[in-house]
C-alpha positions in Angstrom: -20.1 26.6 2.8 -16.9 25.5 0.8 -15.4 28.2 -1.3 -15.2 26.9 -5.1 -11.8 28.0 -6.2 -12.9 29.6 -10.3 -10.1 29.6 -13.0 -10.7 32.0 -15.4 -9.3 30.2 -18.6 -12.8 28.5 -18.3 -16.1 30.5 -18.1 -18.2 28.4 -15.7 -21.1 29.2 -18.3 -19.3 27.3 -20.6 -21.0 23.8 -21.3 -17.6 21.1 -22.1 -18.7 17.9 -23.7 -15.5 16.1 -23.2 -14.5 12.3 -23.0 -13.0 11.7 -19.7 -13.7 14.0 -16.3 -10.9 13.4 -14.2 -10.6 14.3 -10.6 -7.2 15.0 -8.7 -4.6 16.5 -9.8 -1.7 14.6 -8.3 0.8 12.2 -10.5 -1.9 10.1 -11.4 -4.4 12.1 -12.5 -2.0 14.5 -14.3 -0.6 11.8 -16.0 -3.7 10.2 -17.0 -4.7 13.4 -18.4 -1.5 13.9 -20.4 -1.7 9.9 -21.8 -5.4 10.4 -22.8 -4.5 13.9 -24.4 -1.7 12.0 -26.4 -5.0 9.1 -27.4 -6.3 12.1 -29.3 -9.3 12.5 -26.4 -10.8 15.3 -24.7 -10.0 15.6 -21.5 -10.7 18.1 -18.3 -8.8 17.7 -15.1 -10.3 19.0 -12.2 -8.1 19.8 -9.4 -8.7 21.3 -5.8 -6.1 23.5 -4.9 -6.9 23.9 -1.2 -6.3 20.1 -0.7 -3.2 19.0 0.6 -1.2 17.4 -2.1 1.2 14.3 -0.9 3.8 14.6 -4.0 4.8 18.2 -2.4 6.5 16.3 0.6 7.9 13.6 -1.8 11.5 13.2 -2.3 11.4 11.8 -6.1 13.9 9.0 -5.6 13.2 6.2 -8.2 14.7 4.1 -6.9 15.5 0.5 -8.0 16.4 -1.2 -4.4 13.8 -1.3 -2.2 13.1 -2.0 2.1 14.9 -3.6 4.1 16.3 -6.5 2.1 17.6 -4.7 -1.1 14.7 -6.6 -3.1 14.3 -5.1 -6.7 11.7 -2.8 -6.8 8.2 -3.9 -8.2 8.3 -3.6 -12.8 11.0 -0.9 -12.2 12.7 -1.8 -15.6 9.2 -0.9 -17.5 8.2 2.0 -14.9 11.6 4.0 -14.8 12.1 3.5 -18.4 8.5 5.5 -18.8 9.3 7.7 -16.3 12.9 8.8 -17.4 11.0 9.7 -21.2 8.0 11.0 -19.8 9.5 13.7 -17.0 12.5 14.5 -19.8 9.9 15.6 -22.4 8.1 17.8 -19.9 8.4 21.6 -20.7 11.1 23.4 -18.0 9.1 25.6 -15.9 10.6 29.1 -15.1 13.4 29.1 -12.7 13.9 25.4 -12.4 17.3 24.0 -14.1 16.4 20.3 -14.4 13.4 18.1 -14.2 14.7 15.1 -14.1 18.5 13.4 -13.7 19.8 10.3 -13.6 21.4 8.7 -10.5 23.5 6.8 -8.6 21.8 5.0 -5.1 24.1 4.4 -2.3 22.7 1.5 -0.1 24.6 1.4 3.7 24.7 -1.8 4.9 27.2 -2.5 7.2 26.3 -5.6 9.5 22.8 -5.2 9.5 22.2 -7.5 6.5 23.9 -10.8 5.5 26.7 -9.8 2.9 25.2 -13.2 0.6 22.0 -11.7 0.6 23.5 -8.4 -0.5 25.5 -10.4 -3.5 22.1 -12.4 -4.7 20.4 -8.8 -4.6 23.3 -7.0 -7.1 23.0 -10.0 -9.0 19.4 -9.5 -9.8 19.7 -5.7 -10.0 22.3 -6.2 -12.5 20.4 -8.8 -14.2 17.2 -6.2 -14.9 19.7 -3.7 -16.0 20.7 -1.6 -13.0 24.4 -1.9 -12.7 25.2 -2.5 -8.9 28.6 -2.4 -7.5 30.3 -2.8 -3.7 31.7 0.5 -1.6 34.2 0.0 1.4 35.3 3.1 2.9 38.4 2.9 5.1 35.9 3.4 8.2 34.8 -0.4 7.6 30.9 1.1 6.1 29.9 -0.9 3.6 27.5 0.0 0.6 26.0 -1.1 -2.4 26.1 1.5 -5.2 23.5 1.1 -7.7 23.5 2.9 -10.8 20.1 3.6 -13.2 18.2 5.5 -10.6 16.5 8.7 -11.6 15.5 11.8 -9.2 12.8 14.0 -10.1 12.2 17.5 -8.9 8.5 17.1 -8.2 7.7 20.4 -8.1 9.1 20.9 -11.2 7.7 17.9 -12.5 3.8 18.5 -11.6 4.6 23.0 -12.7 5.7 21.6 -15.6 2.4 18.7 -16.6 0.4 21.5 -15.5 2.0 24.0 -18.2 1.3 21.4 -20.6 -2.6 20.5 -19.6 -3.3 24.5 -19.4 -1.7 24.5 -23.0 -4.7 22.2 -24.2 -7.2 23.8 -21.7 -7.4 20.4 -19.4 -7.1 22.0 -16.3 -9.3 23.3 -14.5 -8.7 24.4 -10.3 -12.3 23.5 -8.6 -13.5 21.2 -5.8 -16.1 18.1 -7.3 -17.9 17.1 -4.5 -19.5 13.4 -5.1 -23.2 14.6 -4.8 -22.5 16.9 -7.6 -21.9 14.4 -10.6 -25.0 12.8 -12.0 -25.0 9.8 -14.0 -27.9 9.9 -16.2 -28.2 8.9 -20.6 -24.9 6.8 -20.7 -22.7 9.7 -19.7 -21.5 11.9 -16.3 -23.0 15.4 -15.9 -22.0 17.7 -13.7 -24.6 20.6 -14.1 -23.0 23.6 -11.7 -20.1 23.8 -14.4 -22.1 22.3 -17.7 -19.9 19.5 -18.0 -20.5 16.1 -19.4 -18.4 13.4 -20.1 -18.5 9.9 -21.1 -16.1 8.6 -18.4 -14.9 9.6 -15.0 -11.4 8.8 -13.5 -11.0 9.1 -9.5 -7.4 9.8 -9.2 -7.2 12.0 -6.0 -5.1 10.2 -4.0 -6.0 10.2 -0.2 -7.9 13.3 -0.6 -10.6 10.9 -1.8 -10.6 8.1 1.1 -13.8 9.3 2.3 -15.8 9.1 -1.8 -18.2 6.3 -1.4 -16.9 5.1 -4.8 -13.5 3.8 -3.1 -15.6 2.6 0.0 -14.9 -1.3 -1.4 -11.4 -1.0 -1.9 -8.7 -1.2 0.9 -7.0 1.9 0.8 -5.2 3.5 4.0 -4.1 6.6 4.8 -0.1 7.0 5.6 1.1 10.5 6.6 4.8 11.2 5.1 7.1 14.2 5.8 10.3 15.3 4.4 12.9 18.4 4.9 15.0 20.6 2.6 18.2 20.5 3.6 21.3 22.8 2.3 24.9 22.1 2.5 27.5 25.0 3.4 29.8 24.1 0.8 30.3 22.3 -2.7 32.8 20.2 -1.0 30.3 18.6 1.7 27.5 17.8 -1.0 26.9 14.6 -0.9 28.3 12.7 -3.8 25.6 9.9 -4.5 21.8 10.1 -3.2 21.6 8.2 -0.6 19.1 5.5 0.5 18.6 3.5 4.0 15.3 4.1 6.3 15.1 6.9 4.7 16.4 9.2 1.4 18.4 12.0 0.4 18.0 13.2 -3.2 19.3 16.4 -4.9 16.7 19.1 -5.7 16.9 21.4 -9.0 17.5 25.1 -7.1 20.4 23.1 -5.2 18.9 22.0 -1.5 18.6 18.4 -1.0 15.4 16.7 0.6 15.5 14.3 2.8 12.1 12.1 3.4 9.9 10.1 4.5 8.8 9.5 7.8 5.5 7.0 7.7 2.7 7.3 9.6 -0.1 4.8 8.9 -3.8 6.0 9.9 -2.4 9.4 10.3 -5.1 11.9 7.6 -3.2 15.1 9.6 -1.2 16.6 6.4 0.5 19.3 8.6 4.5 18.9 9.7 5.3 17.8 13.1 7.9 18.3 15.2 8.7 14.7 15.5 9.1 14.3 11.7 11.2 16.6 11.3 13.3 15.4 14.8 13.4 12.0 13.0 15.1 12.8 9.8 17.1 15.4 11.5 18.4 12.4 13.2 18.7 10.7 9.9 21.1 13.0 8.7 23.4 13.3 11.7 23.1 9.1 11.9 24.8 9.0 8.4 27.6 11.8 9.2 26.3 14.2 6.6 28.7 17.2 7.2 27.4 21.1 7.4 23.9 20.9 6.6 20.9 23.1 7.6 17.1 22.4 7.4 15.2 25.2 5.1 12.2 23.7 4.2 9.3 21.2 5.9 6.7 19.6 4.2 4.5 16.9 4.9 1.7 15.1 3.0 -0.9 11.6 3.2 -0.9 9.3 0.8 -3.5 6.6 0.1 -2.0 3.0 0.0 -3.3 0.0 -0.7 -3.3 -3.8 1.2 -0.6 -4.7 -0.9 1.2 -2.3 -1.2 0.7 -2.1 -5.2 -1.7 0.5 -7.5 -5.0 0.9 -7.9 -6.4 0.7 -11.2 -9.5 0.0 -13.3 -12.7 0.2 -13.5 -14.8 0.6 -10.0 -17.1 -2.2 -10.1 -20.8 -1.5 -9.4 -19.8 2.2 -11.0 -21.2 3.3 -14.6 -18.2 4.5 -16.8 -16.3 5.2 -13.6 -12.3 4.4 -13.1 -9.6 4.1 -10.8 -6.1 5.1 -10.3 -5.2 5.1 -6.9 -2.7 3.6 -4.1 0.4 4.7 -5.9 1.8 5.7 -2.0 5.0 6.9 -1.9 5.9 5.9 -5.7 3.5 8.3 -7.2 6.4 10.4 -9.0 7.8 6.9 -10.5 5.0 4.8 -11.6 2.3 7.6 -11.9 3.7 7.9 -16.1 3.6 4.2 -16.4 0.6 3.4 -15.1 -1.2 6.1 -16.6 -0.7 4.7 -19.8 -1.5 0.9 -19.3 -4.6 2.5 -17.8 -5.4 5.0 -20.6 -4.8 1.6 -23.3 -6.9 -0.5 -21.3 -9.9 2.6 -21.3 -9.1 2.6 -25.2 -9.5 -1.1 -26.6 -9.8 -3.5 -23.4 -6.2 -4.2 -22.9 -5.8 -6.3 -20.2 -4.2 -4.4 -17.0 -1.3 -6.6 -14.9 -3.4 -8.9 -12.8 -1.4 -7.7 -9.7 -2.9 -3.9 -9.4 -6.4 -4.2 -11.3 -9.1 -3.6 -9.2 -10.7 -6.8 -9.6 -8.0 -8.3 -7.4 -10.5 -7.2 -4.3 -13.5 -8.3 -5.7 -13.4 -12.2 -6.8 -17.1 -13.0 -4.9 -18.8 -10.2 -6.5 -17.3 -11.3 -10.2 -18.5 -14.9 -9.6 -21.5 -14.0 -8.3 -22.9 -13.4 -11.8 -25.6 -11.0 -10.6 -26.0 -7.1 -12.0 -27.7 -4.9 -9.9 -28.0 -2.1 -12.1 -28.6 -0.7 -15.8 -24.8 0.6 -15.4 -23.5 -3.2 -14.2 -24.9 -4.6 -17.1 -24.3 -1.7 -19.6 -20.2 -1.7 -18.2 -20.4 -5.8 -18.7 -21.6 -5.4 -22.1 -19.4 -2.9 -23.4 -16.5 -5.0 -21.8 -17.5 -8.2 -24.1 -17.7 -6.2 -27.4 -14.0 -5.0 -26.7 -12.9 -8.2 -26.4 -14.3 -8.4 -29.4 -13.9 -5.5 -31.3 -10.3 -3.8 -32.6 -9.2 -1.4 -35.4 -11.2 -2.1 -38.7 -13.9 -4.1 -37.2 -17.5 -4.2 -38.2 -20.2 -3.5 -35.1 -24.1 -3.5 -35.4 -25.9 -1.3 -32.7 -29.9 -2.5 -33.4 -31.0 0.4 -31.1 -29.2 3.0 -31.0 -31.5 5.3 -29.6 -29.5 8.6 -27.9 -26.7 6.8 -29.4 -24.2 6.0 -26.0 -23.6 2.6 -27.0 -22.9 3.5 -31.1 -19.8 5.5 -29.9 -18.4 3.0 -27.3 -18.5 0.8 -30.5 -17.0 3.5 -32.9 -14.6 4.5 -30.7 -13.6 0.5 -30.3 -13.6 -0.1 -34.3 -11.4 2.8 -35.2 -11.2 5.3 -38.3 -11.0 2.0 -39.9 -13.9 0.2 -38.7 -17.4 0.5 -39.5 -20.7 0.6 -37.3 -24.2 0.5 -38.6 -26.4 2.6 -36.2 -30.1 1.4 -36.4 -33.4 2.7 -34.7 -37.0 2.8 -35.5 -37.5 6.3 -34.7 -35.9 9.1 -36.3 -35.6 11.2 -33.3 -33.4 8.7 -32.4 -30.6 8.4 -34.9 -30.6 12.3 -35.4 -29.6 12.0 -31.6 -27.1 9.2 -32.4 -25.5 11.3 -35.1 -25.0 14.8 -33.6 -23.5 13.1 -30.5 -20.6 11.3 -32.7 -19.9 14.2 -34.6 -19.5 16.1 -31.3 -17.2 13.6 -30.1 -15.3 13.9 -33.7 -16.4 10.2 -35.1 -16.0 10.8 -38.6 -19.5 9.8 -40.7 -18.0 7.2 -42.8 -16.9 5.3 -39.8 -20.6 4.8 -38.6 -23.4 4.5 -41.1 -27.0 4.9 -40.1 -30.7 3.7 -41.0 -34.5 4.3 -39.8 -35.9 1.6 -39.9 -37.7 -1.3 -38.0 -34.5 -3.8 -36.3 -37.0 -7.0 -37.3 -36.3 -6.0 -40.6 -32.8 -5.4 -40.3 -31.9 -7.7 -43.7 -33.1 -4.9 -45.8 -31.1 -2.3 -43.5 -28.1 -3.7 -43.5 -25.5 -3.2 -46.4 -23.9 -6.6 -48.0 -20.4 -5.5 -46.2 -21.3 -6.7 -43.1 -22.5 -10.1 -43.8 -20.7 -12.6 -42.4 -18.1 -10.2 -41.6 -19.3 -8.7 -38.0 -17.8 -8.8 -34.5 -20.6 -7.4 -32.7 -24.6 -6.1 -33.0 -25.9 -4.6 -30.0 -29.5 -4.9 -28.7 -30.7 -2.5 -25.8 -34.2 -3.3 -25.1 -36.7 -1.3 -23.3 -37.8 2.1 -24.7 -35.6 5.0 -25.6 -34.2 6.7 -22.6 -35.6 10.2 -21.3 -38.7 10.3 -23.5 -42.4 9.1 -22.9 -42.8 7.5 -26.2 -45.3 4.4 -26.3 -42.6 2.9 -28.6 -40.5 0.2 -27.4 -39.1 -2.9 -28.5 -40.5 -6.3 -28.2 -39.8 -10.1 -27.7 -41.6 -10.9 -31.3 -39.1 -8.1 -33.3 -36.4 -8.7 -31.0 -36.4 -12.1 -31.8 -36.6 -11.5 -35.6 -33.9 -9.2 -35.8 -31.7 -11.3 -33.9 -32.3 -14.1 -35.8 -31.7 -11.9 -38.8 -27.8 -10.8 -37.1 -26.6 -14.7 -36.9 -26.4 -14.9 -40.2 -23.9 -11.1 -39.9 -21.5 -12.4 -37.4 -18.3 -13.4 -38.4 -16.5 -16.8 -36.4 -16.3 -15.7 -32.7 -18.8 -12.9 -33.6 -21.9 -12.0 -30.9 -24.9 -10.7 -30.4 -24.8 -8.8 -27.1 -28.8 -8.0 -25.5 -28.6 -5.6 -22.8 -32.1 -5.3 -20.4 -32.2 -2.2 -17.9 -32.7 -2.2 -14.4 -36.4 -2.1 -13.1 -37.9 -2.3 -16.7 -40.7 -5.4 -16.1 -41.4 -5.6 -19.5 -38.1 -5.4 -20.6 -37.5 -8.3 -17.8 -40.3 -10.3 -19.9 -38.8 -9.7 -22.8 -35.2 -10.7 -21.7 -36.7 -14.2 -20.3 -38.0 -15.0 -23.8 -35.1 -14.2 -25.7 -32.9 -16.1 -23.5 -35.3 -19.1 -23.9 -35.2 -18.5 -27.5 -31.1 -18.5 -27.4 -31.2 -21.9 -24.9 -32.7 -23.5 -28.4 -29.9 -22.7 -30.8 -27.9 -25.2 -32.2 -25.3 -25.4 -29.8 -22.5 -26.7 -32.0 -22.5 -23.3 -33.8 -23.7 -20.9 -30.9 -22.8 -20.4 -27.1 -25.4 -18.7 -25.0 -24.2 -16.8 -21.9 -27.0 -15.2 -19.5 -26.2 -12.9 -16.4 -28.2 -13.5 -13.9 -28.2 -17.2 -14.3 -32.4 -17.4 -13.6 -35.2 -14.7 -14.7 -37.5 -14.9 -12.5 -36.0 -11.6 -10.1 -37.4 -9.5 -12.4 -35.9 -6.0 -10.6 -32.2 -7.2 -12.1 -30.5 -5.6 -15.2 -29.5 -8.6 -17.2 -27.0 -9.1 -20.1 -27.4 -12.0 -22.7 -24.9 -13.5 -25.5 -24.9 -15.3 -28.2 -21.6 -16.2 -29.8 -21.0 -17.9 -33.1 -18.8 -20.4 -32.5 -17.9 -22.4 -36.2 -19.3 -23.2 -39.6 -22.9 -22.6 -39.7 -25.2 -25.3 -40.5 -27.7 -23.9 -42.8 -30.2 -26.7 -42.4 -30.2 -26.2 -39.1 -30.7 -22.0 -38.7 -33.4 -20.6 -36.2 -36.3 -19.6 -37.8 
């Protein structure tokens, strides 16, 4: 049996209610955690110390010219600029002298590369703001000299995030094995430590290759290894860090490491022999003067098809995200990335095309087929952000344990208002302890008892014509055997009832779970009901296209498109 590593800053009595459950504690996780900490939400960071960790053989070079033909590295205007604020604001950990210093790359090239391809490289490095000039010793080496670089002592980069998560208690050392977390009432449990939380995050790095989660997306294992070197004198330190096959950076207790071999398919995190034979060779290759090796690390790193990050939601997964295949630019884009993935989690905004995870997955998106409650229940929620931002108004019909009412507060803002409605008053005194736990303040979302048909007489005159969203869950409340449910008759009703709420581009969004038959029934006869609407004022939008597979979760919208014609309303 696997030892569990316990932390004692955390009893493991304790039950945590927290937001996002993030597992790994590499760049990307620790990162993640530190952006969502900044958000304002509560975050725990799980993090198996008996794992091999790839950023301990990494040599922290951002650096702006990258392979073989001196091509700009991938957003490195954007990424270094986060990275250079991020790492300089971390807290210095004890016995380290810098975190993070700016640099100067020195690129050989000789006669291995055409000199014109060289020029048209400085000219673009200078025109993204990396100042590049030419070197010619009297040896006849040529090199291109690229100032803007940064090197980051990494492990005084990742001592010093993990001072600052352990300052807000969002680090925990423990090993999360997949068959422990349970996804049950819209939220992430994991019972042997009493934790729940809305959302996960899978940032582990290659240490997670093998989670089914990540079975879908093409991630590879590549092994890396690196040395510490140190120079006999002041006088033979090298003067620039320098960058060919491989790199030489400056550390902060004064060695130098040089890195990294690659390996591809190789999961075997321990240091070879050959690796360090290889950058050994390196060093002697580029005449680096009175050096010896003190230091060998190695680590894998996941990577993905092309060659770019990981990140988004995992499809198929409910309330489950992804930051993974940063390779062996973990240290320079984890800070970066992080935070378009943390604003994207926040209020929809859109991730680069080129590293979401829906890159890999254009058949299932055009399939238009959910094959579970969570499929839906993620599609749903990812309409009303498009929908929703800061001061919005948001409807949820059914609240019931009240999941869906603080996606929609948490969308809205301290500004915005939500109207939480359920027949049964079990259910909205559900609804309102689990904002308050999560800190939604009461005026944000107001609440009713009260049957959804007869939501004209629930509904306060402030939302009238002024509403982005109303949300309709059908079936019965979850984890309860109560005979009550909702129906196509009320249903109906009460939508018809919210058209006249929704503000232009306003929807109705009617979510039915997986396996529910009668909630299938119901769905069919909404969506019939919606096909009828006058379609120069409404759009209807079904997922799955039929209803006659009546096993499949199913999501249905109605969105207000212009002026309403009154003699022409639903009845």
């Amino acid at each position: 049996m696997r030892p569990h590593i316990v932390d004692q800053r955390m009893s493991v009595s304790r039950a945590n209610a927290v937001d996002v459950l993030i597992v790994g504690g590499g760049p990307a996780g620790a990162w993640s955690a530190h952006a969502l900490l900044a958000a304002g939400r509560r975050v725990l960071l799980v993090d198996d110390p008996l794992l091999p960790a790839a950023w301990r053989a990494a040599v922290g070079l951002l650096n702006p010219v990258r392979g073989r033909r001196f091509t700009l590295a991938w957003r490195a205007r954007e990424a270094y600029a986060t990275a250079a604020a991020a790492y300089g604001a971390l807290p210095l950990p004890p016995g380290c002298s810098w975190i993070i210093r700016p640099a100067t790359v020195r690129r050989p090239y000789g006669d291995k590369i055409d000199g014109t391809l060289v020029r048209r490289r400085a000219d673009a490095l200078r025109a993204a703001g990396f100042p590049a000039r030419f070197d010619h010793d009297a040896s006849g080496n040529h090199a291109l000299e690229v100032a803007g670089a940064w090197v980051v002592d990494t492990h005084a980069a990742m001592a010093g995030l993990r001072l600052s998560l352990e300052k807000s208690a969002a680090w925990l050392d423990d090993h999360v094995a997949p068959h422990e977390l349970e996804f049950r009432d819209h939220a992430w449990h994991w019972p042997r430590r009493g934790i729940v939380a809305e959302t996960l995050l899978l940032a582990g790095g290659a240490a997670q290759l093998g989670h089914p989660a990540l079975a879908r997306l093409p991630l590879v294992p590549v092994k890396g290894e690196s040395i510490a070197v140190a120079f006999a004198q002041s006088e033979t330190t090298p003067r620039h860090v320098l960058a060919d096959e491989h790199h030489l950076a400056p550390q902060s207790n004064g060695h130098w490491l040089c890195g990294g071999t690659k390996r591809p398919g190789t999961v075997d995190s321990r240091p070879t022999r050959e690796g360090r034979e290889e950058l050994e060779q390196f060093l002697r290759d580029h005449a680096c003067p009175d050096w010896s090796t003190v230091g060998h690390y190695a680590g894998v790193r996941a990577v993905s098809r092309d060659r770019l990050p990981v990140v988004g939601r995992l499809p198929g997964m409910p309330s489950t995200y992804v930051l993974q295949g940063l390779g062996s630019q973990g240290i320079a884009y984890a800070p970066w990335v992080a935070g378009l993935l943390v604003r994207h989690m926040a209020d929809g905004t859109p991730l680069p095309a080129e590293i979401a995870t829906e890159r890999f997955e254009p058949e299932r998106k055009s399939s238009g087929t959910m094959h579970s409650t969570a499929d839906a229940l993620e599609q749903a929620h990812a309409i009303a952000a498009s929908l929703l931002g800061p001061g919005a108004r948001a409807v949820d019909l059914t609240c019931g344990n009240g999941g869906d009412t603080l996606r929609l507060a948490r969308l809205v803002g301290p500004d915005g208002r939500v109207l939480a409605i359920d027949m049964q008053p079990a259910a909205v005194a559900t609804t309102l302890r689990r904002l308050r736990h999560h800190g939604v303040l009461d005026e944000v979302v107001q609440h009713a008892v009260g049957d959804h048909a007869e939501i004209a007489a629930l509904v306060p005159s402030e939302f009238s014509d002024a509403t982005a969203v109303v949300f309709v869950s059908l079936g019965r409340l979850a984890g309860v055997t109560s005979p009550i449910r909702t129906s196509a008759e009320k249903t109906r009703a009460a939508l018809v009832a919210s058209l006249a709420l929704l503000r232009m581009d306003g929807a109705a969004i009617v979510v039915a779970p997986h396996g529910d038959r009668t909630a299938a029934d119901e769905f069919g006869q909404l969506r019939e009901w919606a096909a009828s609407l006058d379609a120069k004022t409404y759009r209807c939008e079904s997922w799955p296209n039929n209803v006659s597979s009546g096993g499949d979760a199913r999501v249905l919208v109605v969105r207000r498109l212009g002026a309403r014609d009154d003699h022409a309303r639903p009845d």
